[in-house]
N, C-alpha and C positions, 0 to 999 in steps of 0.2 A: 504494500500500500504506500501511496506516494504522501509520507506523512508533512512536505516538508512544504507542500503546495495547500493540503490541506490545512495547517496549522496556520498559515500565513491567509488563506481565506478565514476562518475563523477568529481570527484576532483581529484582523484590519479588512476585512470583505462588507461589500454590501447588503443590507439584510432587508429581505421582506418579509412582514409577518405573514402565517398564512391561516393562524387559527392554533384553537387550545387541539389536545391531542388529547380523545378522551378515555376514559377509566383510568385516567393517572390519580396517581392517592396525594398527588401536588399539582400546583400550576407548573402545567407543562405545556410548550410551544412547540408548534413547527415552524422554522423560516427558512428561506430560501438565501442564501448568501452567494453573491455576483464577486467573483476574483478572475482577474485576467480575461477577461471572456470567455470563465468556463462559471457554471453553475451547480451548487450541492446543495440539499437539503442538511439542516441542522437543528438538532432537539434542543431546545432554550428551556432551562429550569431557572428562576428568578428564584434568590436567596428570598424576596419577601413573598414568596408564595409559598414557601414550606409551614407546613402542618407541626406545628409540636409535640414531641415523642419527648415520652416521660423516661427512656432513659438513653436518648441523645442527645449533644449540648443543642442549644436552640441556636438555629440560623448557619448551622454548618454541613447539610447537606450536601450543597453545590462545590464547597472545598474541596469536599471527600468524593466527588463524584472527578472532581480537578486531580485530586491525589492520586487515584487511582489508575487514571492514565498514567500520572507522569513515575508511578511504581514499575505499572507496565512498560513502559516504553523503556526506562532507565535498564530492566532488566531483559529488554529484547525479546520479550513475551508475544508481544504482539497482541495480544488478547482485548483489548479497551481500544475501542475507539477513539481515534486524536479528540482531545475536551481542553477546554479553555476557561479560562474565568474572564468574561465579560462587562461592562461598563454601562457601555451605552445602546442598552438595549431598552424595551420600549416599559417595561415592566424594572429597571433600575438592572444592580450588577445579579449577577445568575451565572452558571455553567453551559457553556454552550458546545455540543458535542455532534460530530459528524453522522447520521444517522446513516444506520445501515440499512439499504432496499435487499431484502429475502431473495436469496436467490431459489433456483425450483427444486435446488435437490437438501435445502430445510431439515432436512431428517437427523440431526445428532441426537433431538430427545426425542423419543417416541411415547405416544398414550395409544395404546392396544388391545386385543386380545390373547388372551395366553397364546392360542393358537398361531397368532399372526409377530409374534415380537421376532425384528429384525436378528439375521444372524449373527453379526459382527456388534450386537448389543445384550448388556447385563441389565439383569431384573434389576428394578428399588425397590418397587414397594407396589401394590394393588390397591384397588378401590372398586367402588362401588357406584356407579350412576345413579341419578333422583328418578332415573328410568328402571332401575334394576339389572343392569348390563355390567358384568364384572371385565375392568379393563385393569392392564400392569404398565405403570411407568417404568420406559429404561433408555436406557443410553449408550451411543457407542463409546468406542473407546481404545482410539485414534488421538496422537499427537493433540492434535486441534484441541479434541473438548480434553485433554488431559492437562493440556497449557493453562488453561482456565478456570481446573478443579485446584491445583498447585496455586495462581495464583489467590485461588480465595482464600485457600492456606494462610497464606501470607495474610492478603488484605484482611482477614476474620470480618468474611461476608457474609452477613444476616441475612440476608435476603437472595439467594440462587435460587429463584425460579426457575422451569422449564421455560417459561416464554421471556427470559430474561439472555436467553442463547438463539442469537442467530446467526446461521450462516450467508452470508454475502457480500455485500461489497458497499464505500460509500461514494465509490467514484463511479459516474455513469459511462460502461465502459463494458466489454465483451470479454475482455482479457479475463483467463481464467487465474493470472496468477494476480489479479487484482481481491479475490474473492477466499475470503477466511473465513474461521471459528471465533467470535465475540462474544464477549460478556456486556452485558447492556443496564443500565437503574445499577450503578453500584454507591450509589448515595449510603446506604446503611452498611459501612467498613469502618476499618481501621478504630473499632470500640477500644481499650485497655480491657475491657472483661472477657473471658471468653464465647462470643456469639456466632459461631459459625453453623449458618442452617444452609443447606443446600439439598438441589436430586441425584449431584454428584457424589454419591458416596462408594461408584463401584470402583472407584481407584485404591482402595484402602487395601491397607497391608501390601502394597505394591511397595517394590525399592526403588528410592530416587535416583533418575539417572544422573551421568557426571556434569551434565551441564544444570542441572537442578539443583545440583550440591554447589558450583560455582555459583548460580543465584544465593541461595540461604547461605555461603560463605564472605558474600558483597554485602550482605543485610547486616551480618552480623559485625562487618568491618567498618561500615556506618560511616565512608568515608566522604567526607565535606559537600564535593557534589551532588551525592545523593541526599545527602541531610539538607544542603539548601534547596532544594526541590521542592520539598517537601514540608518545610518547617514555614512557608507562611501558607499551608493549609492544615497540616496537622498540630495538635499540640504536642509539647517537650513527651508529656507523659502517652501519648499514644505510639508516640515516633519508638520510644523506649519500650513500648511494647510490641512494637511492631520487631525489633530486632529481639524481644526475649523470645516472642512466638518463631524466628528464626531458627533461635541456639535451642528451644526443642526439638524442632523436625531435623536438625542437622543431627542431635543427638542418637533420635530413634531411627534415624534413617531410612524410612519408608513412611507413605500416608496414611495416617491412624483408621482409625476406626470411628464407627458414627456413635457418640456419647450415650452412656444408657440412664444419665444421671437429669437428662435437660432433654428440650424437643430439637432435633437434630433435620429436620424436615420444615422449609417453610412454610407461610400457611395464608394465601392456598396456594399449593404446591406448581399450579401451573401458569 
């Protein structure tokens, strides 16, 4: 993804609103931003549109949704779409983030039939329709969405929904090498308690590879560049926990298990 074209539309591109984007649990936008004489669509979350959660600090959503890319990107993930912290947008300062258009082969989470669940995908968990029709979430479990279970690791993401992972692209463009695995709403991260609910939990008990151990050995080396990153959207004490949640997983070295202590599944899950 050509982050370098998108970053510089996003920060200094022309915006047109184009309307709220709805079922969002916040004021959330769509605009359209004009850079060079090319055009992308971009998700706008205005800090004064956020909804207050009783145990996130107030009005730091759109940082942590800022943070998160720039975790992602510093550590070559790829996983979050380019996001920005914006000014002058129509709703005051907000996070403004490259939206991704679905591409047709969308399938990393799957909601099914026992009979019908993809091959190259693990079970989560079942349910039950208000129909009576018993379906199993799962998911594959490919590089892509495995990029993005690791980094909620990291990021200690509240909130992994299935529809929070899309696969495609935010450049209007054919190229298949423009088109990835994202993580999308990661507003509710980087807490200091531990809060990680996701549908990704079939990576667990897997061993990190070497280049996963070189991330959680950069986290935990916490060196200048990446702490100025980071440190005017996160706090001193989240930052600090973001590198102890590090010197865990480098310790046990593989992805844990899903907690039998707390709900480990968001809710609702899709």
């Amino acid at each position: 993804m050509d982050h370098s074209f998108l970053l510089d539309a996003l920060t200094a591109g022309e915006w047109t609103e184009m309307g709220a984007i709805p079922r969002a649990s916040n004021d959330t936008r769509l605009l359209v931003i004009e850079q060079a004489g090319r055009a992308i669509k971009a998700v706008y979350k205005p800090i004064s549109g956020e909804r207050p959660l009783h145990d996130f600090p107030e009005a730091t959503l759109a940082l942590r949704e800022v943070a998160a890319f720039r975790l992602s990107d510093s550590l070559g993930l790829d996983v979050v779409p380019p996001t920005v912290l914006r000014h002058d947008l129509p709703a005051g300062p907000g996070s403004l983030q490259a939206y991704i258009e679905a591409s047709d082969d969308d399938e990393a989470v799957t909601l099914t039939s026992v009979q019908t669940i993809p091959a190259d995908h693990t079970p989560i968990f079942a349910l039950r329709t208000e129909d009576g029709r018993d379906l199993v979430l799962s998911h594959a479990v490919g590089e892509g969405l495995r990029a993005i279970a690791f980094f909620d690791l990291l990021a200690n993401n509240a909130d992994r929904k299935a529809g929070h992972v899309i696969t495609g692209s935010a450049l209007p463009s054919t190229d298949a090498r423009d088109v990835g695995i994202f993580g999308i709403d990661n507003g509710l991260t980087f807490h200091h308690e531990e809060k990680l609910r996701t549908v990704l939990w079939g990576f667990a008990r897997t061993s990190f590879q070497a280049e996963e151990i070189d991330a959680l050995e950069e986290i935990v080396d916490m060196g200048q560049a990446l702490q100025n990153r980071l440190s005017d959207c996160l706090s001193t004490t989240e930052i600090a926990a973001l590198r102890g949640r590090a010197e865990t997983l480098l310790t046990a070295e593989f992805f844990p298990e899903a907690p039998e202590n707390r709900t480990a599944i968001p809710w609702p899950p899709i």
